[in-house]
N, C-alpha and C positions, 0 to 999 in steps of 0.2 A: 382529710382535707378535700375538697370540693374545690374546683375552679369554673366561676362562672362569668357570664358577662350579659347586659342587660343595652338594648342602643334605641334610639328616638331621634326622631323630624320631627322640627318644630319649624313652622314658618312666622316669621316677626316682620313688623311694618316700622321695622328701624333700618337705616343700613348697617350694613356689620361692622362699620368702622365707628359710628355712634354703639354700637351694641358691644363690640370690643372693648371702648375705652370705658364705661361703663361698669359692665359687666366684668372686665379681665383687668384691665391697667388700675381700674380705683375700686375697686369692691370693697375694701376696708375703710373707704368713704361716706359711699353711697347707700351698701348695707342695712347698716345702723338707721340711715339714716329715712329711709323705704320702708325698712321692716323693723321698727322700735320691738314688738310685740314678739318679734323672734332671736333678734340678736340687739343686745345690750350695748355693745362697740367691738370693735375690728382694728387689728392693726398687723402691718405688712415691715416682718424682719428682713431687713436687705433690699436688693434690686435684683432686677431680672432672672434668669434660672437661677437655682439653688435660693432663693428669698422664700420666708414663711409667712405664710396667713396664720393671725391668728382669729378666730370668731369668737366670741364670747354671746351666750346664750342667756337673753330672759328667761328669770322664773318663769314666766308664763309660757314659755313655747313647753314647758311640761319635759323636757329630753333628761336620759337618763344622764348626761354630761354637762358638766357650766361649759365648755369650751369644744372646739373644733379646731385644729393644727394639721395644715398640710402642705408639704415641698412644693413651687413652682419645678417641675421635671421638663416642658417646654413651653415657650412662650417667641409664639413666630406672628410678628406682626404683619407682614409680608402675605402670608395662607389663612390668618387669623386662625391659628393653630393654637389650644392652650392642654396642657397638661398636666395633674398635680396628685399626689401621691400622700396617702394620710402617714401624718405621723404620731400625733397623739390624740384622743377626746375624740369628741362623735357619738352619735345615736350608735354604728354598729361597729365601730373597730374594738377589739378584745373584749367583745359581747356576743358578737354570734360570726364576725369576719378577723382574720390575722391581717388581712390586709387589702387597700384598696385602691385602685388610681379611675379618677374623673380624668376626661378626657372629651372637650368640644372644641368643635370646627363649625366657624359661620360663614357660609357660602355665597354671597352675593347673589340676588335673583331678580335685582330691580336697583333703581338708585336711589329709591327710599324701603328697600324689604330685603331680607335674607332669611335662609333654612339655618337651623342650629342642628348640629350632625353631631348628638351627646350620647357620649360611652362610658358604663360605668361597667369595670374589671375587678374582680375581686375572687381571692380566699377565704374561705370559709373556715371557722380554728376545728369542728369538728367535720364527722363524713355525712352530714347533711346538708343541702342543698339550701339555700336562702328561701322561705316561703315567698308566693307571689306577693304577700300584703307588706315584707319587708321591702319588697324591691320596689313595689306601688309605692309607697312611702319614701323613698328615696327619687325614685322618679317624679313624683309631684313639687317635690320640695326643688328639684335642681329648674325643673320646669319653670315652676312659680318665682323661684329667684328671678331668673329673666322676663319671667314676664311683670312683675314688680320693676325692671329696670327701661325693660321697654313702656309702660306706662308713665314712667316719671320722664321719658326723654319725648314721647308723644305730648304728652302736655307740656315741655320746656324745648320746643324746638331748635333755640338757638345754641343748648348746652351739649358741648363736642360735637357741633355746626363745622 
């Protein structure tokens, strides 16, 4: 087993409190509803910590998995703090990782822009190391979420106004 971690600055021309509720408080909304072509539909077991996402995956995003499952582990409105923890389904959990926690922090750096401080933590089930094209692949994809949500909140200015 391997323990690795992988981190990224992103800067977005939302503010983080548009980019929060977005991105962290409705994802199994908006999702679906941004990216038909990679997620199918989405829905949110519970409320606040300890609540599951579920993502359910288009045929056509091609992934070895229909679904994505993972624990809300913190969720700080306050820091705009989010945290979550896989639990079943994924491109790489009980495929090449045992296990993995996502982890972003949106920074305020204007009152229409913020940096996105994204950490992605993980085990690996063997003693090999994640290749870089695994990790690029997980990187573009957490990226591109957001920036899919910051394009849909640029063009609807008044939505989480």
């Amino acid at each position: 087993m391997v323990s690795g971690s992988c981190t990224d600055e992103v800067a977005f021309n939302v503010s983080a409190a548009r980019l929060w509720k977005g991105a962290i408080e409705e994802p199994h909304i908006l999702h679906p509803k941004l990216m038909p072509d990679l997620f199918s539909k989405a829905e949110r077991i519970g409320e606040g910590v300890g609540a599951i996402n579920v993502f359910y995956f288009s045929p056509a995003a091609n992934l070895p998995r229909s679904f994505n499952k993972n624990k809300i582990e913190v969720l700080d409105e306050a820091t705009f703090t989010f945290k979550n923890s896989a639990v079943e389904g994924g491109g790489l959990l009980g495929v090449v990782v045992k296990s993995y926690i996502y982890e972003s922090v949106f920074i305020p750096s204007g009152a229409d822009s913020c940096v996105a401080k994204i950490k992605f933590e993980y085990e690996t089930i063997g003693d090999k190391d994640l290749s870089e094209e695994e990790l690029k692949s997980n990187r573009v994809g957490s990226i591109g979420v957001l920036k899919a949500v910051e394009g849909y909140l640029l063009a609807n200015p008044d939505v989480y106004a």
